[in-house]
C-alpha positions as CSV (number, residue, x, y, z in Angstrom):
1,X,0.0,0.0,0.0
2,X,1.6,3.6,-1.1
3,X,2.6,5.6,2.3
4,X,-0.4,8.0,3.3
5,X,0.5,11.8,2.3
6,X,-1.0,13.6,5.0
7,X,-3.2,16.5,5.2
8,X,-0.9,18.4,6.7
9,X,1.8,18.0,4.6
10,X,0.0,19.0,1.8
11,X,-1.6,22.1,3.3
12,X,2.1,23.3,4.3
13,X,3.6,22.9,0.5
14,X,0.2,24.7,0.0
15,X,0.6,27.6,2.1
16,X,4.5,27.8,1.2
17,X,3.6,28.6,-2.5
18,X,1.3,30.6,-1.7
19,X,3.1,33.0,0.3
20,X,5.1,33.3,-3.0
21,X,2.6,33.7,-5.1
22,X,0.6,36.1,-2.9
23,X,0.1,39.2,-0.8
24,X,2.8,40.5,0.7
25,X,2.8,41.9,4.5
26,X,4.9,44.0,6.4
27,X,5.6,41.1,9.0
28,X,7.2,39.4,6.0
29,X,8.4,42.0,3.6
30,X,10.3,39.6,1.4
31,X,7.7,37.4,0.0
32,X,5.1,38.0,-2.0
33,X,4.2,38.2,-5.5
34,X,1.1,40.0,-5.6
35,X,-0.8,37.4,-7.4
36,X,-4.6,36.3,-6.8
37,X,-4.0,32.7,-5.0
38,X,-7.3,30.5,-3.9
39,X,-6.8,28.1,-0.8
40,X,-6.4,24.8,-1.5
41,X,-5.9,23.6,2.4
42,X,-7.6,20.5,3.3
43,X,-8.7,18.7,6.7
44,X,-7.7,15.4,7.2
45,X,-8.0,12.9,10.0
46,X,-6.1,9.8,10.5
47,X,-8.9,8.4,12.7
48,X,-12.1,8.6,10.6
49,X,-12.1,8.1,7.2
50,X,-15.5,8.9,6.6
51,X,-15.5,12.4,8.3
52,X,-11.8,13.7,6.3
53,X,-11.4,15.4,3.4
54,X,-9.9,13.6,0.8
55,X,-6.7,15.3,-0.9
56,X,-8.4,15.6,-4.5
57,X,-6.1,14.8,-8.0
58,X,-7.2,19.2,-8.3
59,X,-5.8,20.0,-6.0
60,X,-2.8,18.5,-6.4
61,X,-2.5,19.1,-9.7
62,X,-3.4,23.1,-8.8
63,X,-0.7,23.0,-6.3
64,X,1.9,21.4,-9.2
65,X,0.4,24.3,-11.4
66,X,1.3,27.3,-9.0
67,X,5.1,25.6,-8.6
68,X,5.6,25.1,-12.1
69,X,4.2,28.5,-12.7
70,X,6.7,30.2,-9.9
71,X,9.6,27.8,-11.2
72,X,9.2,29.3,-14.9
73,X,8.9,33.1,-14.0
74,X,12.1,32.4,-12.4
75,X,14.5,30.3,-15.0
76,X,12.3,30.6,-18.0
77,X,10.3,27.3,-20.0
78,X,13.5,26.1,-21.0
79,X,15.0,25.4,-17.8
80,X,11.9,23.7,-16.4
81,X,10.5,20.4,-16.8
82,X,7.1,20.0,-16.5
83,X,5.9,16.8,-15.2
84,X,2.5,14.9,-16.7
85,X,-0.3,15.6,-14.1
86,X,-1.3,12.8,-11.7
87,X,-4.8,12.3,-12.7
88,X,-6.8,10.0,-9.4
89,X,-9.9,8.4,-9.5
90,X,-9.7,6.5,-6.4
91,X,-13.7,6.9,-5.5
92,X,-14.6,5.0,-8.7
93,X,-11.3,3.1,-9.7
94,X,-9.2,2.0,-6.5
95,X,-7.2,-1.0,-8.0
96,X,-5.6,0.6,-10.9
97,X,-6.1,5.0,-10.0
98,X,-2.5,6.9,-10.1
99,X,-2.1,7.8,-7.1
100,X,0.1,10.4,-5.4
101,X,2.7,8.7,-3.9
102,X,5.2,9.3,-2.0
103,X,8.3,10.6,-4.5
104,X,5.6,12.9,-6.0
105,X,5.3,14.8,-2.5
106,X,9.3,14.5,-1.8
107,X,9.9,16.2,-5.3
108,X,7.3,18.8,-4.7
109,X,8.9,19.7,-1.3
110,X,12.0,19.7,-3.1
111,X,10.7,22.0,-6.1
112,X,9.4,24.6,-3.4
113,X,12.5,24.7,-1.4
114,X,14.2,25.8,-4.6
115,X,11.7,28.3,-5.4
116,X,12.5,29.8,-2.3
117,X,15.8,29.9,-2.4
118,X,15.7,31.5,-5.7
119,X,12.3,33.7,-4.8
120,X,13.9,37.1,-6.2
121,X,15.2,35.7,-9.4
122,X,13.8,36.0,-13.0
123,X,13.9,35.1,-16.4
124,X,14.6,38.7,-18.3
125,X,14.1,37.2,-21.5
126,X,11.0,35.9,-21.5
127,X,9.4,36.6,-18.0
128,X,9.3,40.6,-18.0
129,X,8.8,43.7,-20.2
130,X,11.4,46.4,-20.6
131,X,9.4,49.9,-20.0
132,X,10.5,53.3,-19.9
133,X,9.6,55.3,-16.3
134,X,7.2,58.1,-17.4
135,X,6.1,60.8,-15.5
136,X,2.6,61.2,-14.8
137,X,2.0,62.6,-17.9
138,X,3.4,60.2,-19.7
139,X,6.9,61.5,-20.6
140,X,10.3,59.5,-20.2
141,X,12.1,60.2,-17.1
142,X,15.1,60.9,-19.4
143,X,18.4,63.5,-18.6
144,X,20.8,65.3,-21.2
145,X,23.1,67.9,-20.7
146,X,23.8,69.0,-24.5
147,X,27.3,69.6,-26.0
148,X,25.9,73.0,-27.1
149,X,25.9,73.7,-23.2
150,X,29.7,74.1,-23.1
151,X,32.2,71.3,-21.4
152,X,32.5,70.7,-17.9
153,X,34.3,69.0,-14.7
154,X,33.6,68.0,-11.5
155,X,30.2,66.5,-11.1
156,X,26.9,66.4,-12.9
157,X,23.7,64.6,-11.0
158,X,20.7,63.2,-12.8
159,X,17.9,62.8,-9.7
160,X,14.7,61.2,-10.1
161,X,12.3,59.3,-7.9
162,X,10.6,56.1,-8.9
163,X,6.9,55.8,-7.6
164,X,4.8,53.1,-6.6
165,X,0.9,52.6,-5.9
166,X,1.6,51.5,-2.3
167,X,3.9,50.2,-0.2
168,X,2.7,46.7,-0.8
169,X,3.0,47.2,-4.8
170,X,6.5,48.1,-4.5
171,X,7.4,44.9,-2.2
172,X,5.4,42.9,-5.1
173,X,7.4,44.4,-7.7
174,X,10.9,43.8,-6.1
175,X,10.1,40.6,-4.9
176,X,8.6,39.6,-8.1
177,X,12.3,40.4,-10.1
178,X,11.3,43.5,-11.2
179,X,14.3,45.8,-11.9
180,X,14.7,49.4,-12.1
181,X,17.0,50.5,-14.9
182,X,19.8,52.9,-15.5
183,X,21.9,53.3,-18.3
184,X,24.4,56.4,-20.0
185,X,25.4,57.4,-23.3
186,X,28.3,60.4,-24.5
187,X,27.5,61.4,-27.7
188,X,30.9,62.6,-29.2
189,X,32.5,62.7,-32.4
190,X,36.1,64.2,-31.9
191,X,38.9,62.8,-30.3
192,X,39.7,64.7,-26.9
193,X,40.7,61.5,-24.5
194,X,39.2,61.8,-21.7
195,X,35.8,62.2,-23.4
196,X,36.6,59.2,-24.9
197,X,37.3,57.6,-22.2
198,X,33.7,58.7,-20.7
199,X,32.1,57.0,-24.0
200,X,33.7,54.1,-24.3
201,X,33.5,53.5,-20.4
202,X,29.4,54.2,-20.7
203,X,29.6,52.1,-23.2
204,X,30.8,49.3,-21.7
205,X,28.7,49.8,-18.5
206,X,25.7,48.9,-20.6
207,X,22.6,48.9,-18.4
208,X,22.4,48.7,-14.6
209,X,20.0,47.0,-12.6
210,X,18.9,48.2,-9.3
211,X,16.9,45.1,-7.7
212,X,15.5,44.0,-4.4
213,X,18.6,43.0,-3.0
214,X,21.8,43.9,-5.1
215,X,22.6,46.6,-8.2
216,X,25.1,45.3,-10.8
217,X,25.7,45.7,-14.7
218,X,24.1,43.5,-16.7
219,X,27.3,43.3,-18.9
220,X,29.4,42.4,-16.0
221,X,31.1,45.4,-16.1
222,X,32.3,47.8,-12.8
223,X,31.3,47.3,-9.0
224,X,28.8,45.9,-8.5
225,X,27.1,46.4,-4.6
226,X,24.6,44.1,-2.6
227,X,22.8,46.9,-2.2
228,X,18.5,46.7,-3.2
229,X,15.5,48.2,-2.5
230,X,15.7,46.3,1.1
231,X,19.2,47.4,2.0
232,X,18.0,51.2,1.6
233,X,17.7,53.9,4.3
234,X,17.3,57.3,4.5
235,X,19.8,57.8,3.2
236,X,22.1,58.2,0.3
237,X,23.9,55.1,-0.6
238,X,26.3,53.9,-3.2
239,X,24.7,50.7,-4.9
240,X,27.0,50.6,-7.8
241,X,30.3,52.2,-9.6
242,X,31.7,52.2,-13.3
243,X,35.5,53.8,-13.8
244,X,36.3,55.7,-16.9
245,X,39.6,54.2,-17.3
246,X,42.9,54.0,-16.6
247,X,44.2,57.4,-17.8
248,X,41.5,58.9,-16.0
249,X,40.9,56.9,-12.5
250,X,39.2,59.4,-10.6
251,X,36.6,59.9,-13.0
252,X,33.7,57.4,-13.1
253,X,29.4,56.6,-13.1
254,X,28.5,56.2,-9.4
255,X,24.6,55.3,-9.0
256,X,23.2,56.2,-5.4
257,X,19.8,55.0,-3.8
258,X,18.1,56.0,-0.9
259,X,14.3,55.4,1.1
260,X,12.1,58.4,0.2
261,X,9.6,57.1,2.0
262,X,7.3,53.5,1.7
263,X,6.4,54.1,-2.3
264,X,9.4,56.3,-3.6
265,X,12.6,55.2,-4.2
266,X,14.8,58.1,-5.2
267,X,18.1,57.1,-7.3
268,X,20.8,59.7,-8.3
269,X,23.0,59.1,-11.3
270,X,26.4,61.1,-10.8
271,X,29.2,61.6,-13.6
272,X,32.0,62.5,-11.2
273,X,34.5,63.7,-13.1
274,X,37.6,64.1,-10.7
275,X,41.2,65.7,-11.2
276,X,44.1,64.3,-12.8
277,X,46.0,61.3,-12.0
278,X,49.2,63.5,-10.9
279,X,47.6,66.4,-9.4
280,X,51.5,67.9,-9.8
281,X,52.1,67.6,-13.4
282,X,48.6,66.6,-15.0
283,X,46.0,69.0,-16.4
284,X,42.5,68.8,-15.7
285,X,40.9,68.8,-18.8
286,X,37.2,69.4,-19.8
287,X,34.6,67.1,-20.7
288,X,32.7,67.2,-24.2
289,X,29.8,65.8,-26.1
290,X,26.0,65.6,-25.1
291,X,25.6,62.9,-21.7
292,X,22.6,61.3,-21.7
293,X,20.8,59.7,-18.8
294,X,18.3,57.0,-19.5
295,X,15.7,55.2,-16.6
296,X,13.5,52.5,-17.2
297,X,12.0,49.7,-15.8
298,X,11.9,45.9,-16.0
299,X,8.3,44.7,-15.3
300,X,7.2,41.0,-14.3
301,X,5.0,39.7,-17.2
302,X,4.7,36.3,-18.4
303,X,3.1,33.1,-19.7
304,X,4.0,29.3,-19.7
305,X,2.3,26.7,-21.1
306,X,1.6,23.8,-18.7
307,X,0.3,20.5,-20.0
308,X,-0.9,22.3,-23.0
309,X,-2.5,25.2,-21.4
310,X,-1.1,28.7,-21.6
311,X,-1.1,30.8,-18.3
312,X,-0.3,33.7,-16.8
313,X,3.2,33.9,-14.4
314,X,3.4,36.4,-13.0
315,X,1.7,39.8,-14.1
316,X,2.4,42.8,-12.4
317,X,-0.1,45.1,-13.0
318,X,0.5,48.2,-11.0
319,X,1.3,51.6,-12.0
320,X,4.6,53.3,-11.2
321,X,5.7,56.7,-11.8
322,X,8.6,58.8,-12.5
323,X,9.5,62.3,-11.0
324,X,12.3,64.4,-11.8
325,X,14.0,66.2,-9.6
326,X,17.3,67.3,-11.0
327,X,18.4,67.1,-14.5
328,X,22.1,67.2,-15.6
């Protein structure tokens, strides 16, 4: 006879998922998707048959469903394998019903513990949109100090605050994967080095990702810092650093973060552009070219189809809003 999967272990694989899946609290800020979950719990009893709830081929099959579904948004399709559903029939067709047995439970307890592990994590490519941050009327939180302004040194600051509906809505989008996104360009045609240097070094940076729980380049490139939207405080912090380059080391892209308040996060994009190498025999030269400062926004948003059926991820569906506060 297969070993008896309890009602309670069940309902806690149950109520695991859906604290992933599901409405996040201020008691535990670090979980929660912000998707509609139903209760699946059951009530079993190991004394009376008669009076227990029977642990239905549903709702296992729901349960597998909401794993799988987690398990994608986080590697992507091609990463997961997707299992054929255990389809019972014990009422009607004891002898010869599948049956959940044992190794099924044992791999779904295994499945969730690695959805936990890996709760902040998602598939860029085909788990999320990329979206520019608009203000509230709709216009591209964008910076750019044009070359026609004249050059510069010293330090130029793009500031801008990011928005959310609630407190709750920005947990969901953080701990969903969602990503707020930075990136610079020099646009420069002549040949002056260290505005060369500031190109080719923005360039490189590519875009950075400010997440729940670390900032980094997606191209590998500078310092990244664990520094999120959790690690925050009032106030300013560091969460990542790109150097022009060698013949210009104290000149670089520094990206600071700080806690507005519960629904703004407010980011600060600074071109530092420091003194010479030898401060005895070097000259401090001036920056050209037009700097642009980008923002924008990776958004949870994705399908998977399950056993032939195509549905939702994870959608996130809230608004958020961009506000300037100082341009280059």
């Amino acid at each position: 006879m297969p070993t008896v999967i309890l009602a309670s272990r069940f309902n806690q694989i149950r109520q695991d998922v859906d604290a992933i899946l599901g409405t996040s609290s201020a008691s535990t800020p670090t979980f929660g998707y912000g998707e509609v979950v139903v209760d699946g719990t059951v009530t079993g009893s190991r004394t009376s048959i008669v009076s227990a709830d029977t642990i239905t081929a549903d709702q296992y099959r729901n349960l597998y469903i909401d794993l799988i579904r987690v398990r994608i948004h986080q590697l992507g399709a091609s990463s997961v394998t997707v299992e054929p559903f255990v389809i019972g029939d014990y009422d009607t067709n004891a002898d010869s019903t599948d049956k959940v047995l044992e190794a099924y439970a044992i791999a779904l307890e295994g499945l969730y513990a690695d959805i936990e592990a890996d709760r902040f994590l998602i598939d860029d490519n085909t788990q999320a949109d990329i979206e520019t941050l608009d203000d509230t009327s709709g216009n591209p939180i964008v910076s750019i100090r044009p070359a026609s302004t004249g050059t510069w040194n010293g330090e130029r600051n793009h500031i801008f605050d990011v928005v959310f509906e609630s407190a709750e809505s920005r947990r969901h989008f953080f701990n969903s994967g969602g990503q707020i996104r930075t990136s610079a360009e020099v646009q420069y045609a002549g040949s002056q080095l260290k505005t060369v240097d500031w190109q080719a070094a923005m360039s490189a940076m590519g875009t950075v990702s400010f997440t729940a729980n670390r900032s980094y380049s997606n191209a590998a490139v500078g310092i990244p810092r664990p520094f999120g939207n959790y690690q925050l405080t009032g106030s300013y912090q560091a969460v990542y650093r790109a150097d022009v380059g060698a013949n210009y080391t104290n000149s670089f892209y520094e990206l600071y973060a700080l806690n507005l308040d519960d629904t703004t996060v407010r980011l600060k994009a600074s071109f530092i552009d420091g003194g010479p190498n030898d401060p005895t025999w070097g000259i401090e030269e001036d920056v050209f070219g037009t700097f642009i400062s980008t923002v924008g926004l990776l958004v949870p948003n994705g399908v998977a189809t399950i056993n032939g059926v195509t549905r939702d991820t994870v959608v996130y569906g809230d608004t958020i809003t961009g506000r300037t506060i100082s341009d280059l």
